[in-house]
Residue, then its C-alpha position, 0 to 999 in steps of 0.5 A: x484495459x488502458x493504463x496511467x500513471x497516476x499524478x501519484x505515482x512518479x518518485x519511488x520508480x528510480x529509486x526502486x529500480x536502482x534498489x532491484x540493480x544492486x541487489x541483482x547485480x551485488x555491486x561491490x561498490x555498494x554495502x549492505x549500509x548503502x541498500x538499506x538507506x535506499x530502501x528507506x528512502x523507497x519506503x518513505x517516498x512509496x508511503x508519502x505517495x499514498x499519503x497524497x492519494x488519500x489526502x485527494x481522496x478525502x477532499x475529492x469533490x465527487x465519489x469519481x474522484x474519491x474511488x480513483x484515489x482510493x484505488x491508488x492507495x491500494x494498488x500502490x500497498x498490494x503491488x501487482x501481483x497483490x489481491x485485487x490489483x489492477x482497475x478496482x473501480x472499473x473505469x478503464x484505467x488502473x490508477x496506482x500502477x506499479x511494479x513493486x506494493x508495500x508488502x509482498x504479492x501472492x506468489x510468495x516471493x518477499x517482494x514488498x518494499x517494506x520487507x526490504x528494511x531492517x526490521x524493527x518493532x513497528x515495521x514488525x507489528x504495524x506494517x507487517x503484522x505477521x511473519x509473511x513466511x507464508x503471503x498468502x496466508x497473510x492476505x486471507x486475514x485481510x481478505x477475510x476482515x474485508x469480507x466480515x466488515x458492515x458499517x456497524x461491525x468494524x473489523x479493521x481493527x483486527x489485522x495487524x498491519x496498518x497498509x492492509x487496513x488502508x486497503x480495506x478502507x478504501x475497498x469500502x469506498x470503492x464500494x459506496x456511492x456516498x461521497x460523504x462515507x468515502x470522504x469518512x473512510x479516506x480519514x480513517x485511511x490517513x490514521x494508518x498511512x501515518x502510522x505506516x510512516x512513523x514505523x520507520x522511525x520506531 
């Protein structure tokens, strides 16, 4: 399976990796005020990157181009080793590939970006959702609600966490072969990404 980088997916990578540096190595010359600012300024730059898949998404002038966008978004929220991960629309190439998602993967381990903030009460509640003591416990809620969702019977709004409703969003387009209910879908994907967004700012 080849890989690409998606025209979406070049700002955060220095940045996270200087995050992922100083955290291993505890430099001295770094305070926690320093880590933390970094990872805001990853946070935002990872969220205005799926801001622009979905905004091509929405746009796209053919259901290719649609899913592609949509598969960046979501790969760039669930991480590598998050559900679903890799070339979701089968073309051959993972668009959105990435070493770090939004939230935590499945191994357990609190890799998410967004789990490297200082936690307030919309990080919490709208980016989170939950405790993520347990990810994948997490994971089945969405999983679970992916599963459960028919055009008539919306059960995104279940979960909590605003990124993992992007992801079923676009797991939706991913499944349609109407442009016109994918560029739906993208719009109620821009919703959460704003939400997920304004979080740091609560």
């Amino acid at each position: 399976m080849r890989s690409r980088l998606s025209p979406f997916h070049t700002k955060p990578a220095a940045i996270l990796v200087a995050i992922l540096f100083l955290a291993a190595c505890g430099s001295e010359s770094s305070t926690d005020e320093d880590l933390q600012e970094q990872s805001e300024i990853a946070f935002r730059e990872q969220i205005t990157t799926i801001d622009d898949a979905v905004t091509t998404w929405r746009n796209a002038e053919s259901i290719e181009d649609a899913q592609a966008a949509a598969e960046t978004a979501a790969n760039l929220i669930v991480g590598p080793n998050g559900p679903d991960y890799g070339d979701r629309n089968g073309d051959g190439t993972i668009d959105g590939e990435y070493t770090v998602g939004v939230l935590s993967g499945l191994d357990g381990k609190p890799t998410g970006i967004a789990q490297k903030l200082e936690p307030n009460e919309c990080i919490d509640n709208d980016v989170l959702g939950g405790s993520w003591s347990d990810p994948m416990a997490e994971w089945d809620k969405m999983i679970v609600a992916i599963d459960q969702w028919r055009p008539d019977n919306n059960t995104m709004p279940t979960l909590d966490s605003h990124p993992m409703r992007v992801v079923g969003w676009a797991t939706f387009t991913l499944g349609t072969d109407s442009l016109d209910d994918a560029h739906e879908y993208g719009g109620h994907a821009k919703l959460h990404v704003d939400v997920t967004l304004d979080a740091l700012d609560c």
